[in-house]
KEGU-890417 format. One line per 3 residues: their letters; for each residue x, y, z of N, C-alpha, C. Coordinates in Angstrom, 1 decimal, padded with zeros to 4 digits. Example, Ala and Ser with C-alpha at 12.3 -4.5 7.8 and 13.67 -1.06 7.14 Angstrom:
2
as) 013.2/-005.7/007.8/012.3/-004.5/007.8/013.2/-003.3/007.8  012.8/-002.2/007.1/013.7/-001.1/007.1/012.9/000.0/007.9 .
***
This chain:
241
xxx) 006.1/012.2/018.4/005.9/010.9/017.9/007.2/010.4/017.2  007.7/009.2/017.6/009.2/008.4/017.3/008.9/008.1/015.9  009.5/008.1/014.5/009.4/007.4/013.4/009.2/006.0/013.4 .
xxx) 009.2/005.6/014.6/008.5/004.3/014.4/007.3/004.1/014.3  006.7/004.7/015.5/005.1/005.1/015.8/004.5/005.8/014.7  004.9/006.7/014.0/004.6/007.5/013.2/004.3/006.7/011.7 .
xxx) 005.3/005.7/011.5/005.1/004.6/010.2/004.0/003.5/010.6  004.1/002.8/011.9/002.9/002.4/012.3/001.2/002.9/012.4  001.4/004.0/012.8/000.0/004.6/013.0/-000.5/005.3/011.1 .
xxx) 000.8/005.9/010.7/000.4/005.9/009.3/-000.3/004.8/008.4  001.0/003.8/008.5/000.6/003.1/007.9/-001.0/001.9/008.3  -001.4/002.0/009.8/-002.9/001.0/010.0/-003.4/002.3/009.8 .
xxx) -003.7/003.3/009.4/-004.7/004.5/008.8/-004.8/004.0/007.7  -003.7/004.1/007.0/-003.9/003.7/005.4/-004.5/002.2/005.1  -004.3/001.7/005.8/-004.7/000.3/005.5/-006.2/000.3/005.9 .
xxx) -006.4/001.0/007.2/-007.9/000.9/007.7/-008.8/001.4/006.7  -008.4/002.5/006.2/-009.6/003.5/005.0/-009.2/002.4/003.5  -008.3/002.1/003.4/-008.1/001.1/001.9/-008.5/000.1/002.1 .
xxx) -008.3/-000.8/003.4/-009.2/-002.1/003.2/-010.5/-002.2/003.5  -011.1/-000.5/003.8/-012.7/-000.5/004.7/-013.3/000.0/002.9  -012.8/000.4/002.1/-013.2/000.6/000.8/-013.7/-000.6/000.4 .
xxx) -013.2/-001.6/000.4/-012.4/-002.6/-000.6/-013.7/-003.6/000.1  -013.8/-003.8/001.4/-014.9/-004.1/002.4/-016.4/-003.7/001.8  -016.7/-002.1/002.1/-017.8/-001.3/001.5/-018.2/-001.6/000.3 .
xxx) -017.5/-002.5/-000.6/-017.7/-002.7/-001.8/-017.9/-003.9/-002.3  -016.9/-004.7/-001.9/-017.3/-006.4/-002.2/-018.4/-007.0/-000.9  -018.3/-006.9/-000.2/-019.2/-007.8/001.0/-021.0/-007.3/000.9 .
xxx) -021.7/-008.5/001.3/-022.9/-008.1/001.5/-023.7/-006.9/002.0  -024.3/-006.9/001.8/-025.4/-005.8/002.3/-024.8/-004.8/003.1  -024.0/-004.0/002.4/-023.2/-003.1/002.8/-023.7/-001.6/002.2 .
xxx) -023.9/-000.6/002.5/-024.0/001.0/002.0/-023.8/001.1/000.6  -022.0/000.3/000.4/-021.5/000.9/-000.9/-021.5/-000.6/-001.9  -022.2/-001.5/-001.7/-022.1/-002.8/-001.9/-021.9/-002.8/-003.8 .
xxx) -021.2/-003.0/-004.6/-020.8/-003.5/-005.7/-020.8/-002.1/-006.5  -020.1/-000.8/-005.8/-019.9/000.3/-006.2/-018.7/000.4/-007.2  -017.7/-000.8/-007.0/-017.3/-000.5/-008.7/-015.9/-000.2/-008.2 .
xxx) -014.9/-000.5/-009.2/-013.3/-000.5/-009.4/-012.8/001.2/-008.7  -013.6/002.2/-009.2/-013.3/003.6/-009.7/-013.3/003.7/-007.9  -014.3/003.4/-007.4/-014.5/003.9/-006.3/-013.3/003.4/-004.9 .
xxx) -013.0/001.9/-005.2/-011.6/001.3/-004.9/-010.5/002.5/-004.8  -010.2/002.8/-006.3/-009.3/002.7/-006.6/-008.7/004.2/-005.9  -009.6/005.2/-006.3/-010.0/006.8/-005.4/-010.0/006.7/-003.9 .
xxx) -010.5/006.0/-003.5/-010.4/005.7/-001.7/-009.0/005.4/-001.3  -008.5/004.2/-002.3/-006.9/003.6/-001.9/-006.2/005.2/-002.1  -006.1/005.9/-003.0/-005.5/007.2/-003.4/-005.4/008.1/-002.2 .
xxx) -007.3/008.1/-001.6/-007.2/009.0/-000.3/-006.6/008.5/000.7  -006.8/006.8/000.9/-006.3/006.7/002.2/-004.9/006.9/002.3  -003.8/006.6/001.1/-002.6/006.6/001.4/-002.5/008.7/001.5 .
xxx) -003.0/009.2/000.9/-003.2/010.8/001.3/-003.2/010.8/002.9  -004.0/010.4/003.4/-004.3/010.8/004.8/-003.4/010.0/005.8  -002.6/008.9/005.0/-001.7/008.3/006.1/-000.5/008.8/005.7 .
xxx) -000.4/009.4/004.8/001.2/009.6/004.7/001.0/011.4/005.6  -000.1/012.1/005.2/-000.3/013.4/006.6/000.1/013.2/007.5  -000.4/011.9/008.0/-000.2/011.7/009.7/000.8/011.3/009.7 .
xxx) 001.9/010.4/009.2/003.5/009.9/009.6/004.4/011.1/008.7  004.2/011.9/008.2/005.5/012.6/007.3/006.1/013.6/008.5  005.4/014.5/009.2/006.4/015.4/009.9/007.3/014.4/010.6 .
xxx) 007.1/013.4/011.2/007.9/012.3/012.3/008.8/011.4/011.3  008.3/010.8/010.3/009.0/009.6/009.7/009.6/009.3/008.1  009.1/010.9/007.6/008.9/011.0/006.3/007.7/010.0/005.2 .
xxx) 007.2/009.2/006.3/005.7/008.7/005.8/006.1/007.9/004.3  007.1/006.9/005.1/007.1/006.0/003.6/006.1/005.2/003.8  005.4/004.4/004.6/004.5/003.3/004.2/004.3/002.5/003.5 .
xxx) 005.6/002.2/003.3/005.5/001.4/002.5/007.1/000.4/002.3  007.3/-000.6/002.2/008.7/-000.8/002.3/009.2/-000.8/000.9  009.0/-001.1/000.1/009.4/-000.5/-001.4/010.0/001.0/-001.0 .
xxx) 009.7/001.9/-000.4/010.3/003.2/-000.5/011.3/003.1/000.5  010.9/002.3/001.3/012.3/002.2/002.5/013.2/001.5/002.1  013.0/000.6/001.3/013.9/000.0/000.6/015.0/000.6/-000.7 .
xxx) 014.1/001.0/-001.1/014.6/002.2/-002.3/015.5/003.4/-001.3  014.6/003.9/-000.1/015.9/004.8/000.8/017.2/004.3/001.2  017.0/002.9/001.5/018.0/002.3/001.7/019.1/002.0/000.8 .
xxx) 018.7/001.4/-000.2/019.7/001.5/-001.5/020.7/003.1/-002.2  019.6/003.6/-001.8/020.0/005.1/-001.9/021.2/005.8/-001.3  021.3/004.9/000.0/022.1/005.0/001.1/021.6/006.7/002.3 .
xxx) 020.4/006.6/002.1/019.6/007.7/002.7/019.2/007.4/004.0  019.3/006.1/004.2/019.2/005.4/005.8/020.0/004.3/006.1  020.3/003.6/007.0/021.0/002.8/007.8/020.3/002.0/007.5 .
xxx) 020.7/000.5/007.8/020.1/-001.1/007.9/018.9/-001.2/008.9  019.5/-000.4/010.3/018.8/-001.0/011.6/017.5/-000.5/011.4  017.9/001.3/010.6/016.4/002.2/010.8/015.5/001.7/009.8 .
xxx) 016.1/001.3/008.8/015.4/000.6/007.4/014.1/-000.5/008.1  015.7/-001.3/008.7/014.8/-002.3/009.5/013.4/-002.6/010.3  013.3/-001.3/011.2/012.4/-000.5/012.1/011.5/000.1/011.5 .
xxx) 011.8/000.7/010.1/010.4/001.1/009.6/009.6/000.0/008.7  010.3/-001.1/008.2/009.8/-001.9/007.6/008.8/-003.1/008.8  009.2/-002.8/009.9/008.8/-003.6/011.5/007.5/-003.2/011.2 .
xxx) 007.5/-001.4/011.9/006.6/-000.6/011.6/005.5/-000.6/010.7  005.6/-000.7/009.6/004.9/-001.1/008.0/004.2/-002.3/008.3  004.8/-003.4/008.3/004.4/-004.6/008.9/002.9/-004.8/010.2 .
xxx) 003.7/-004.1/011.2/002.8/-003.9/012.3/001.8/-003.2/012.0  001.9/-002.0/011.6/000.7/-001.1/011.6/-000.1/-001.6/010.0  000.1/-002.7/009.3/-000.7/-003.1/008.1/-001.7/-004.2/008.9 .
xxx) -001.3/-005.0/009.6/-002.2/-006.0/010.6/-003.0/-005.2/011.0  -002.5/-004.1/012.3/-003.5/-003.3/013.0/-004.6/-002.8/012.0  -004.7/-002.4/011.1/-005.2/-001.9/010.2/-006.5/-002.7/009.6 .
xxx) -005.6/-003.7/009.3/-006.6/-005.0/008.9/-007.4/-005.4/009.2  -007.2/-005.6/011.2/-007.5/-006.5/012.1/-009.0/-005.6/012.6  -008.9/-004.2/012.2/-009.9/-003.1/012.5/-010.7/-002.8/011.5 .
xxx) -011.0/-003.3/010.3/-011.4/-003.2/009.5/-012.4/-004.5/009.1  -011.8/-005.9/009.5/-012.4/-007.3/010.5/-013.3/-006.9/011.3  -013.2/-005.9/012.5/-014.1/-005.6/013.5/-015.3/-004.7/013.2 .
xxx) -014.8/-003.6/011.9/-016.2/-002.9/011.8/-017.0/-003.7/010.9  -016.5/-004.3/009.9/-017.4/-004.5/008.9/-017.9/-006.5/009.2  -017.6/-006.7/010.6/-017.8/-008.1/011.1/-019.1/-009.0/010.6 .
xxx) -020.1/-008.1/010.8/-021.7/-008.4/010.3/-021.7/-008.8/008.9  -020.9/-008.0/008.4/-020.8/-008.4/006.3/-019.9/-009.2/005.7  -019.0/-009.6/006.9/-018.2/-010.3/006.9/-018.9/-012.1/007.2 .
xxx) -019.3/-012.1/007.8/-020.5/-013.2/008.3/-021.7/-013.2/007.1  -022.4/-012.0/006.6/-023.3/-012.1/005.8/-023.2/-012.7/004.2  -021.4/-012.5/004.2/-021.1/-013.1/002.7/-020.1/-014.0/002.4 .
xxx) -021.0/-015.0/001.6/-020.5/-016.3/001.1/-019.3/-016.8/000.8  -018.7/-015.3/000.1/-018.2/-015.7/-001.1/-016.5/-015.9/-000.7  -015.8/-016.5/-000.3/-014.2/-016.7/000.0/-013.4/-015.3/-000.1 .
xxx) -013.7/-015.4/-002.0/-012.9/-014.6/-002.4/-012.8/-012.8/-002.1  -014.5/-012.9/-001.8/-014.9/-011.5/-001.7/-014.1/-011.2/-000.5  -014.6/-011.8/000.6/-013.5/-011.6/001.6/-012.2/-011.3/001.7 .
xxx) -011.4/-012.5/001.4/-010.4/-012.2/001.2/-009.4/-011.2/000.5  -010.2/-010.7/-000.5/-010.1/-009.2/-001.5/-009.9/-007.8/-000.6  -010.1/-007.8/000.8/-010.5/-007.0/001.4/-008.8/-007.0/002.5 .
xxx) -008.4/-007.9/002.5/-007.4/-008.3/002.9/-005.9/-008.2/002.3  -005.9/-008.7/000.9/-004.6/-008.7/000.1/-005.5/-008.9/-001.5  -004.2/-008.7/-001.9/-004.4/-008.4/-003.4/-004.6/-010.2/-004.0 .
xxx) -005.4/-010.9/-005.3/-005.4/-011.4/-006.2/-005.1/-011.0/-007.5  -004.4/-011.8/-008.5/-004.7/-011.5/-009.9/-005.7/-011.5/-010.5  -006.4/-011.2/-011.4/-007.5/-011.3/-012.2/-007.6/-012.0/-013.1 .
xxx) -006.2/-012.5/-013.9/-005.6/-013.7/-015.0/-004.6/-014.4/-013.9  -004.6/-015.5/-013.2/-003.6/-016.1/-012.7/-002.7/-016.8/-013.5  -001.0/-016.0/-014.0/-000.1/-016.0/-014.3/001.0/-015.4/-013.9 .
xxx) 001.9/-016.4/-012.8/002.4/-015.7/-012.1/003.7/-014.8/-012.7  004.4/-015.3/-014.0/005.3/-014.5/-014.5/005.0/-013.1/-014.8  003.6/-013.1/-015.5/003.0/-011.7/-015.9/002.6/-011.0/-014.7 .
xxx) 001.7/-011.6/-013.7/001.8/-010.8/-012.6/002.6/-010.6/-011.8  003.7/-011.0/-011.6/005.5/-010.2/-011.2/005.6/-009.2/-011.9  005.7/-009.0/-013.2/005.8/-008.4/-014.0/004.8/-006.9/-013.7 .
xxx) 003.9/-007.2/-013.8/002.6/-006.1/-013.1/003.4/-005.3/-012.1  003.6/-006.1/-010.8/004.0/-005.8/-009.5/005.6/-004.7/-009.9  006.1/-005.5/-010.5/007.5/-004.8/-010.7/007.0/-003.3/-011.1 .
xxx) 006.4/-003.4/-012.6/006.2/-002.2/-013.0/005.4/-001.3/-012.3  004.1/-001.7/-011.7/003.6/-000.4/-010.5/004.9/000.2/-010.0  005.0/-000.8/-009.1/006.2/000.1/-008.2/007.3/000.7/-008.7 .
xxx) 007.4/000.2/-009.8/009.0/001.2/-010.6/008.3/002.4/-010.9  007.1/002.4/-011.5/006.7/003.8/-012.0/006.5/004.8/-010.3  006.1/004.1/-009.4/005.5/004.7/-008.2/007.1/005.2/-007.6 .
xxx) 007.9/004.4/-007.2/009.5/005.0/-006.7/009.7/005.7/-007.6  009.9/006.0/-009.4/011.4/006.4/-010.0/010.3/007.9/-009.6  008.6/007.6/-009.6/008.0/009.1/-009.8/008.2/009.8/-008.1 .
xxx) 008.6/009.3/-007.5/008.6/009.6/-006.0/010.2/010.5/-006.0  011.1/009.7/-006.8/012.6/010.0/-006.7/012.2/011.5/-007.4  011.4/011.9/-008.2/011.7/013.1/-008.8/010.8/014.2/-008.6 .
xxx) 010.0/014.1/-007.4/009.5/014.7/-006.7/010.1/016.2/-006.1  009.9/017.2/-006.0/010.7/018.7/-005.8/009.8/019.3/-005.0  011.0/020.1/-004.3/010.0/021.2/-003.1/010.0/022.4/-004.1 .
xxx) 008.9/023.3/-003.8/008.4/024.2/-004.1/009.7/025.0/-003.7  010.1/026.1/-004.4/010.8/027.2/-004.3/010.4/028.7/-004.4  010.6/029.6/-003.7/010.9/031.2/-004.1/011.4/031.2/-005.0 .
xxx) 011.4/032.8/-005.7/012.2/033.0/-006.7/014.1/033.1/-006.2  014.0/033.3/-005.2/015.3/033.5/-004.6/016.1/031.8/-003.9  015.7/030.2/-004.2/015.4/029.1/-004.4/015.0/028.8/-002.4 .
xxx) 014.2/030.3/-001.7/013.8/029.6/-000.6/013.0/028.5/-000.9  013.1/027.4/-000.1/012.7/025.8/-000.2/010.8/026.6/000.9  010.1/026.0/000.2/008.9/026.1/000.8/008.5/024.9/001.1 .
xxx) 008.3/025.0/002.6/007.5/023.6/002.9/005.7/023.7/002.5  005.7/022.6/002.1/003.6/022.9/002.0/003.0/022.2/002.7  003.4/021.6/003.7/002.5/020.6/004.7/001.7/019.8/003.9 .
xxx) 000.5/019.9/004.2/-000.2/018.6/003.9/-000.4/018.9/002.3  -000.4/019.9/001.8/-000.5/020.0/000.5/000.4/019.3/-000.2  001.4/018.4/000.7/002.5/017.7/-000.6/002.2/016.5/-000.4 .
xxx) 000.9/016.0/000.4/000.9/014.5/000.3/000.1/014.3/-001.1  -000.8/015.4/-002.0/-001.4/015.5/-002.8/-000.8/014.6/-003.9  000.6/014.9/-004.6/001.4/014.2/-005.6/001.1/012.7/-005.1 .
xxx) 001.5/012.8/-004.2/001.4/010.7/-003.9/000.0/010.5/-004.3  -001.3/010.6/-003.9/-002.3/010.5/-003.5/-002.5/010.1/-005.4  -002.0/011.0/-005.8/-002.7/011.4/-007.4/-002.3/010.2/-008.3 .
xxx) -000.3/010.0/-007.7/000.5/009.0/-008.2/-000.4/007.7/-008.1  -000.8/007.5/-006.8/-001.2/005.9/-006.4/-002.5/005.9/-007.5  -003.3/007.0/-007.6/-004.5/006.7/-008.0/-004.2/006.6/-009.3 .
xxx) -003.6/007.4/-010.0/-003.1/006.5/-011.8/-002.4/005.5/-012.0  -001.9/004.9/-011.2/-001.3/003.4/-010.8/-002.3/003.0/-010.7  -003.1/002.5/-009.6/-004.3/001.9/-009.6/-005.1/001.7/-010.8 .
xxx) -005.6/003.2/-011.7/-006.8/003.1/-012.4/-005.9/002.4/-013.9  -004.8/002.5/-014.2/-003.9/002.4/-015.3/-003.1/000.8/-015.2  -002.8/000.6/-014.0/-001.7/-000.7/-013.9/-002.4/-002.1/-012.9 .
xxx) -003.5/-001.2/-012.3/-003.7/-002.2/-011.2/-005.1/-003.3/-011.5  -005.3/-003.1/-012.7/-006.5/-004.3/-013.0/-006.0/-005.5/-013.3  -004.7/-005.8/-013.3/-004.4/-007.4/-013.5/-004.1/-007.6/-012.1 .
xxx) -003.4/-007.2/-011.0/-003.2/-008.1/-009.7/-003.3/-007.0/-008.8  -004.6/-005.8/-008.4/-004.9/-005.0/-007.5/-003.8/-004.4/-007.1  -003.1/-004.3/-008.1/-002.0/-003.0/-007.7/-001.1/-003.1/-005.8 .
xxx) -000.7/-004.0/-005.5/-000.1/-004.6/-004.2/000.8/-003.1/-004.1  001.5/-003.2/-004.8/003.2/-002.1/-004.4/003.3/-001.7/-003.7  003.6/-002.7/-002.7/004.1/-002.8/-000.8/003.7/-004.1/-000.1 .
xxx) 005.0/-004.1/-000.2/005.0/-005.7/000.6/004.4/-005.8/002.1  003.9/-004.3/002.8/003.8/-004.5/003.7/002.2/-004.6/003.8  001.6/-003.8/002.7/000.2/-003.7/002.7/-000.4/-005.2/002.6 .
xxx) 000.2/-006.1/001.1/-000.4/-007.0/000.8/-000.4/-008.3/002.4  001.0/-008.4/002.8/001.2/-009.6/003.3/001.1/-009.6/005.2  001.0/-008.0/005.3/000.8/-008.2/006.7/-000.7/-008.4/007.3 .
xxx) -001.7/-008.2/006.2/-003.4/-008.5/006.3/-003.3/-009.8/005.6  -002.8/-010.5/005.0/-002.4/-011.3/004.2/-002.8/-012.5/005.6  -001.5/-012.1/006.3/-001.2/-012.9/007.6/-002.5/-012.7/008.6 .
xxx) -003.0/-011.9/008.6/-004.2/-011.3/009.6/-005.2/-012.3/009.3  -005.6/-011.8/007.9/-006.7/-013.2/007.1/-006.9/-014.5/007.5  -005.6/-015.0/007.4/-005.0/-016.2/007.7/-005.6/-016.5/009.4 .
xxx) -005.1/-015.5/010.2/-005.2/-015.8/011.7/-006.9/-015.7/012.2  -007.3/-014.8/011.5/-009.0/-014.3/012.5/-009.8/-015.3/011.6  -010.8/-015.5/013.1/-011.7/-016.4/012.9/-012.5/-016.1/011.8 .
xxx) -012.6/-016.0/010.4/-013.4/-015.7/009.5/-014.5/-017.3/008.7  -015.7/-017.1/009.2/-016.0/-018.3/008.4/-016.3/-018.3/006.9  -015.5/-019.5/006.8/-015.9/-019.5/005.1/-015.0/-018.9/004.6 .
xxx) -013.5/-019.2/004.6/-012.4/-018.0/003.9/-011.7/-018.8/003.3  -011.0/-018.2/002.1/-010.2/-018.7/001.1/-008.3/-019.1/002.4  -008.5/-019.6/001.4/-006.7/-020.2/002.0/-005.8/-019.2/002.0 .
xxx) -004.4/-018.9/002.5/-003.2/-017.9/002.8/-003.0/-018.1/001.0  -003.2/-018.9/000.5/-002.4/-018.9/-001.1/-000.8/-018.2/-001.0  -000.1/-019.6/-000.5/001.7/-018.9/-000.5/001.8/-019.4/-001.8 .
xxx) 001.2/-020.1/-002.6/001.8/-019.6/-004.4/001.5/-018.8/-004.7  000.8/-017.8/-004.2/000.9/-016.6/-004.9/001.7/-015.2/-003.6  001.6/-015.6/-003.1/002.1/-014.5/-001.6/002.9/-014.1/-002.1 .
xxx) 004.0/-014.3/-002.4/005.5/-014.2/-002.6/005.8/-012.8/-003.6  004.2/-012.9/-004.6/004.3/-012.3/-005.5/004.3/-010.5/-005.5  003.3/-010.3/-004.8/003.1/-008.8/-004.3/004.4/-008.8/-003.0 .
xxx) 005.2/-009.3/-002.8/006.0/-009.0/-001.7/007.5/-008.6/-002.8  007.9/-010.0/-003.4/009.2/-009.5/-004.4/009.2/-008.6/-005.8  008.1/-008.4/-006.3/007.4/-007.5/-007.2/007.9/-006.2/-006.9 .
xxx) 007.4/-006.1/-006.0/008.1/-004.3/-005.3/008.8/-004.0/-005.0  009.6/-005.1/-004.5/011.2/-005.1/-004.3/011.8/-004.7/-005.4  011.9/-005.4/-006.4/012.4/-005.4/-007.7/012.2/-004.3/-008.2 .
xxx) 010.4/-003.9/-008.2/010.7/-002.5/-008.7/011.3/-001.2/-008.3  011.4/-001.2/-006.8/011.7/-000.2/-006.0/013.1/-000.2/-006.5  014.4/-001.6/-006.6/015.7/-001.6/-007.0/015.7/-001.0/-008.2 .
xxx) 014.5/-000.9/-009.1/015.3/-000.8/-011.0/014.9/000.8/-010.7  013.8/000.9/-009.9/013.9/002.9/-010.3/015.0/003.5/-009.5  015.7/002.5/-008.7/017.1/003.1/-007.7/018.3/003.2/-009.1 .
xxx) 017.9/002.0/-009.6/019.1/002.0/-010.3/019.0/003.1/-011.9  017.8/002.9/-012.3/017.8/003.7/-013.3/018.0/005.5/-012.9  017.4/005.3/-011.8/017.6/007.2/-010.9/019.4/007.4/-011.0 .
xxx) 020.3/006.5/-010.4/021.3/006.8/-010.7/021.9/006.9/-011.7  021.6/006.1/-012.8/022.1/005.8/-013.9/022.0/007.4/-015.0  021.0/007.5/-014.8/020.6/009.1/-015.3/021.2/010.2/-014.0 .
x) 021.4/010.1/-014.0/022.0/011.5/-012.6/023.5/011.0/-012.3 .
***
């Protein structure tokens, strides 16, 4: 599998199991129908667990462009590759979306409500202020990169490097979920431009009746939020080291 494939398919897994949560829980007459924040927040945790399994041997399983971006600054990758996985991100966030539209289609149809919909799709604030919610966005993602940058392989006592396979998607999984349960109740915790805005775009395109508008006064915000934060834990990482 090419690291491109590998960030694509990761990342519409993660998107498919986080937006099919997010789905199971706001939309009508659904299984998990008004199951509650905790249950969001723990699924988002798993799905990025299980998508970063399936892209890490191939691509190092950023999914995210806040981390590619942060690699890039880092000077850990090239422009073009940066480029290609941030494509990738993009791409495989739609696919993701677009499959997540098709299973839960009936509940989709069954419920009224714009916003519920749309929640299932991209992130909202819960106080609409866009300075404080920049501010939100920045800080997830600073805490989520500077805790990523300090991440360590397991060693021997003799400092053999031990790989743990899937046992190391575990730290992310744990990371995203105390972001979530701790930072993400004012604007659903976006921290990736690629999650919020490439279903963002999807929303926008499929035939959904009864759907809230693209809202580009607020788009912008889960997209440069992560930017920002991904640059200050680059820079603060250097600045200490």
């Amino acid at each position: 599998m090419t690291p491109f494939i590998a960030e694509l398919v990761g990342t519409a897994v993660m998107i498919l199991l986080g937006g099919g949560v997010v789905a199971n829980v706001v939309l009508n007459k659904t299984k998990g129908n008004d199951s509650g924040w905790i249950v969001i927040t723990t699924a988002w945790a798993l799905a990025v667990f299980v998508g970063v399994n399936i892209a890490a041997p191939y691509s190092g399983a950023h999914l995210n462009c806040a981390v590619t971006i942060a690699n890039l600054a880092l000077g850990k990758m090239d422009l073009a590759t940066s480029l290609s996985y941030i494509g990738a991100q993009f791409l495989g966030a739609m696919i993701g979306a677009t499959v997540v539209w098709l299973v839960y289609k009936s509940h989709f149809d069954a419920t009224e409500d714009p916003g519920a919909k749309q929640a299932v799709f991209c992130t909202e604030p819960a106080i609409r202020n866009l300075p404080i919610n920049l501010i939100s966005e920045v800080v997830g993602t600073f805490v989520l990169i500077f805790t990523i940058l300090h991440f360590t392989d397991a060693k021997l006592s003799d400092d053999t490097v031990v790989g743990l396979g899937s046992i190391g998607a575990i730290p992310v999984a744990f990371l995203v979920w105390v972001i979530g349960l701790s930072l993400g109740g004012t604007t659903g915790y976006a921290i990736n431009p690629a999650r919020d805005l490439g279903p963002r775009i999807i929303h926008a395109i499929l035939p959904i009746r009864n759907k809230a508008g693209f809202d580009a006064g607020y788009a912008w915000v889960p997209v440069l939020g992560p930017i920002i934060g991904a640059l200050l834990a680059v820079g603060l990482n250097l600045l200490i080291h």
